[in-house]
C-alpha positions in Angstrom: 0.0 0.0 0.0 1.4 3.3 -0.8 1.8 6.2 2.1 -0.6 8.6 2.3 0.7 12.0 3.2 -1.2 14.3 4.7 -1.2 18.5 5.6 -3.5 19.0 8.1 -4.7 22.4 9.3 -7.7 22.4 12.1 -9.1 24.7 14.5 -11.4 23.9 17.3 -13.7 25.9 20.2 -16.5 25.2 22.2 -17.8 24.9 25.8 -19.2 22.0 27.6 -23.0 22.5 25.6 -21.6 22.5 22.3 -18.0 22.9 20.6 -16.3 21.9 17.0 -13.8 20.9 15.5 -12.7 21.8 11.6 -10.1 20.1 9.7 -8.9 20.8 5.9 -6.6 17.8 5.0 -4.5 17.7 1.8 -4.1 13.9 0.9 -2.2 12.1 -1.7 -5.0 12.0 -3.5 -8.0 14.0 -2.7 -8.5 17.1 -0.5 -11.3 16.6 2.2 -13.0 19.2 4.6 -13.8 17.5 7.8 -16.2 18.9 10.5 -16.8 17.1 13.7 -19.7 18.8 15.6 -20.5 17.9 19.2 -23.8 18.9 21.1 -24.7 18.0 24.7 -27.7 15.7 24.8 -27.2 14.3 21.1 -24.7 11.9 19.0 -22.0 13.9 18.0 -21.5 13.7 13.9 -18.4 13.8 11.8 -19.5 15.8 8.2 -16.8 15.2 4.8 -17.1 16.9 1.7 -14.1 15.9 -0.9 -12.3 17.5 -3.3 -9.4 17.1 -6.2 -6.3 17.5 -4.3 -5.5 20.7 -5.8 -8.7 21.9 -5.0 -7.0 23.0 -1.1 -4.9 26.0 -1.2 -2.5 26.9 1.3 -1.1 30.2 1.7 2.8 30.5 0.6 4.0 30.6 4.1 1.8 27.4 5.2 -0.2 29.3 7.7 -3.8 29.0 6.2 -5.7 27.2 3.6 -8.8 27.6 1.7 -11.2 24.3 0.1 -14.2 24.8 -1.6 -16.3 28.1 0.6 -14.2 26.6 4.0 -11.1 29.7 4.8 -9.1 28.3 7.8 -6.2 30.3 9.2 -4.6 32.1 12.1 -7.4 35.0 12.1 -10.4 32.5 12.0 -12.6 29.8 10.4 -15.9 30.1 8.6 -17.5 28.2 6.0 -20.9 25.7 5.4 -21.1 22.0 4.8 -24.4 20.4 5.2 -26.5 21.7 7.5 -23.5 23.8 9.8 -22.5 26.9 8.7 -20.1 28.5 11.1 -18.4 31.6 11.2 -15.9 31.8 13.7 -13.1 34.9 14.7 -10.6 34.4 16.9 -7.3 36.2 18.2 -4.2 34.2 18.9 -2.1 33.9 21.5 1.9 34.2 19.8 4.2 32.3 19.0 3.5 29.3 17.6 4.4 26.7 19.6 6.4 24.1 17.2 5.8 20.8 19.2 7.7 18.5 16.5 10.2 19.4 15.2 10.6 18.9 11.5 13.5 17.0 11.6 11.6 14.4 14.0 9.2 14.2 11.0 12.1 13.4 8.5 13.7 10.9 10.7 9.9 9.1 11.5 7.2 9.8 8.9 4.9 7.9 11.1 5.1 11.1 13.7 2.8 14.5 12.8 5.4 17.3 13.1 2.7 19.3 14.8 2.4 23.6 14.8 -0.5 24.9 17.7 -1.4 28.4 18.9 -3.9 28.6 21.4 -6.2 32.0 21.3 -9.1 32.9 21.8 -12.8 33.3 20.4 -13.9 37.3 20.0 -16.6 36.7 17.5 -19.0 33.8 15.8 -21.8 32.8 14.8 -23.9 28.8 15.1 -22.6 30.0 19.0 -22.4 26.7 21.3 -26.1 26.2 23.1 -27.7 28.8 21.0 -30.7 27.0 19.5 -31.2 28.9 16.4 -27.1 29.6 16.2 -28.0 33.2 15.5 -26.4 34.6 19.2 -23.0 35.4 19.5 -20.4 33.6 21.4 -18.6 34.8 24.7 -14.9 34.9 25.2 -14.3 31.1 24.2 -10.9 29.5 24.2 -9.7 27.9 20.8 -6.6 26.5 19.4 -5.5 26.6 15.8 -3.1 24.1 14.3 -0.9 22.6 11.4 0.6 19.3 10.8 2.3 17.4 8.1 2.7 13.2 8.5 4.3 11.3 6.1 2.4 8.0 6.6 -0.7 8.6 8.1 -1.7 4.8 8.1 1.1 3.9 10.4 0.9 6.8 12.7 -0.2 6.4 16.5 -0.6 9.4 18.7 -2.9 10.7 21.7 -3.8 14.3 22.1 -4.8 16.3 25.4 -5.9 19.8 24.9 -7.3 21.9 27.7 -7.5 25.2 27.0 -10.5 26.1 29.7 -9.1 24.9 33.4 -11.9 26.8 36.4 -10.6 29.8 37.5 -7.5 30.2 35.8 -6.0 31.4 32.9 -3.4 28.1 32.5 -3.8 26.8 29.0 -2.0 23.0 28.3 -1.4 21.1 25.4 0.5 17.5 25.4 0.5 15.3 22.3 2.3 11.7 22.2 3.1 10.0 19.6 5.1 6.4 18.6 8.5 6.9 17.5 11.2 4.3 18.2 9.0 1.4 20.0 8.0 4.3 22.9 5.7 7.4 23.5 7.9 10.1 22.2 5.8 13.4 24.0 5.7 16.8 23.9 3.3 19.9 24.7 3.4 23.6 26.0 1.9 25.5 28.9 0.6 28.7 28.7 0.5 30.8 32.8 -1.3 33.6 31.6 1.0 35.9 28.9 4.3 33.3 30.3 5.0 30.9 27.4 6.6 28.0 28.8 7.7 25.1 26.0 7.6 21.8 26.7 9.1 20.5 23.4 12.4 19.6 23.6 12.7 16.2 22.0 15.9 14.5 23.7 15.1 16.3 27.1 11.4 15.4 27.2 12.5 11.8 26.5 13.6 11.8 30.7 11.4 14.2 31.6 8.2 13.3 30.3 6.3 10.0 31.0 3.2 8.6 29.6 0.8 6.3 31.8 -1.7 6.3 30.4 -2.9 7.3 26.6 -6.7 6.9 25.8 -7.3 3.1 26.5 -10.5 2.3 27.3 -10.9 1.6 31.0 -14.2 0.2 32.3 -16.9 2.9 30.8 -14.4 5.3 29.9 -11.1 6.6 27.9 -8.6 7.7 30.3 -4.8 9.7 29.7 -2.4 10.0 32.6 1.5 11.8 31.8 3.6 13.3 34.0 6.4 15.7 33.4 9.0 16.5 35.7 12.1 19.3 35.6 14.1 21.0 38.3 11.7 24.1 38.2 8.7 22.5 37.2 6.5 19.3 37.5 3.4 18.5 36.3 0.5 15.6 36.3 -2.5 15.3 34.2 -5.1 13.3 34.0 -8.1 13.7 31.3 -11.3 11.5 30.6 -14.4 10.8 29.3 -17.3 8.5 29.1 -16.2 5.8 25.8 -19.5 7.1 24.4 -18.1 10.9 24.0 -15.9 9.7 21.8 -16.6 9.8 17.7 -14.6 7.5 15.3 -13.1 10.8 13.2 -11.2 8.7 10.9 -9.6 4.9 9.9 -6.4 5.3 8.8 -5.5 1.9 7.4 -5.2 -0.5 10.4 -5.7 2.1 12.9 -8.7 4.4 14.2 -9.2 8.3 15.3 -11.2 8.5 18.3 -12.1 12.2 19.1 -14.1 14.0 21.7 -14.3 17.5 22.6 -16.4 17.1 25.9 -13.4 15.6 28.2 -12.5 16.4 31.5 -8.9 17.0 32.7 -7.3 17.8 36.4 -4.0 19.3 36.6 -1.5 19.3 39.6 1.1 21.8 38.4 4.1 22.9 40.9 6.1 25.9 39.1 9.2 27.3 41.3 7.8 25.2 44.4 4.4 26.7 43.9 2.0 24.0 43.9 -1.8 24.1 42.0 -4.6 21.8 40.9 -6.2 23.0 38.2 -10.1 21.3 36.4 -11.4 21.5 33.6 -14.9 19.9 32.7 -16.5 18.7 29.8 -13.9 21.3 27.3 -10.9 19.1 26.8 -10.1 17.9 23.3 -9.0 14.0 23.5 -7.7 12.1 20.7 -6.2 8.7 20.8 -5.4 7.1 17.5 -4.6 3.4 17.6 
């Protein structure tokens, strides 16, 4: 079977009543717009419309595309498929946090050399919980992101995003993904306007430890890592029911399982500071396996 390569560019948002997620994936062969949309109270549904592959058009620096009436980039997301039309505005939160290296990529191209910017909503439209989606949203948390894999069939990788922890302004991202028979992770943390990288490939192979990444366990999914340096330390947990997740995609032998209604505690010590942190029913998971 010949690889399929794949340029991904997504952007997601949403509270615990309603949130999405919007892909636009360049494949070998075809170009696809994917919308996952998740509403509390009903099945959450996975909408495709394909295209020629040149029908996607990135921009020349790689930092936004545009399929069919979909526009996806660092200012926003809009466009219609079906029966969602959304219209979302967002302002992001720089840099761009590059959590794989491209070199990893070259070396592996089973592991997504992934690009994320957290930000946040200021303006859209099909608002989460709004009946006739005609209200507009409050100040929602979002992330924007890129990747490129090389094999997408052979690819593993789990995905925590919590961007919405109670009372705080902490934002966390940690992807895993195979590389060399082990869980090769990495991720960010955002304390308020303090950027603080967790993506240093060697280091994090010490530092970061992975216990658990999206199995199912009794009724539910459940991710456990821990990261530990001399200034800080940190351990997450993140879960939700098996039934919140969707099947987003089968990639040859292996599957996408996606919610964006996951719950996440985080006990985060920074210069002997100590904090635990919740977040319920807004965390993106993602286990593909």
């Amino acid at each position: 079977m010949a690889r399929d390569s794949v340029e991904i560019w997504y952007a997601t948002w949403g509270d615990a009543r309603a949130a999405y997620l919007v892909d636009l994936i360049r494949r070998t062969a075809e170009s696809v717009v994917r919308v996952a949309v998740f509403r509390r109270g009903q099945a959450a549904r996975v909408l495709r419309q394909r295209f020629a592959r040149e029908a996607l058009v990135a921009d020349a620096d790689g930092a936004g595309a545009t399929l069919g009436s979909w526009r996806l980039d660092g200012n926003g997301c809009a466009g219609e498929i079906e029966d969602v039309a959304l219209d979302c505005r967002y302002r992001l939160l720089p840099p761009e946090v590059t959590m794989v290296p491209a070199w990893v990529g070259r070396i592996s191209a089973a592991v997504p050399a992934l690009r994320s910017t957290p930000g946040t909503v200021i303006d859209a439209q099909s608002v989460p919980g709004a009946p006739d989606g005609s209200a507009r949203s409050p100040a929602l948390p979002c992330v924007f992101t890129r990747y490129r894999v090389g094999d997408i069939a052979r690819a593993r990788w789990f995905l925590i995003t919590a961007q919405a922890f109670e009372d705080s302004d902490v934002r966390c991202e940690i992807s895993g993904g195979w590389f060399g028979g082990r869980w090769a992770l990495t991720g960010y943390l955002r304390l308020g306007d303090r950027l603080v990288p967790l993506n240093h490939p060697m280091a994090n192979l010490r530092r970061f430890h992975a216990q658990s990444t999206g199995a199912e366990v009794g009724p539910a999914r459940r991710f456990e890592v821990t990261y530990q340096s001399r200034p800080l330390s940190l351990h997450l947990t993140a879960e939700a029911p098996a039934e919140a997740f969707v099947v987003l995609e089968r990639e040859g032998p292996t599957t996408i399982h996606t919610t964006l209604f996951g719950s996440c505690t985080l006990h985060l010590t920074v210069d002997g500071t100590q904090r635990q942190l919740t977040s319920r029913d807004r965390c993106l998971l993602e286990v593909k396996g």
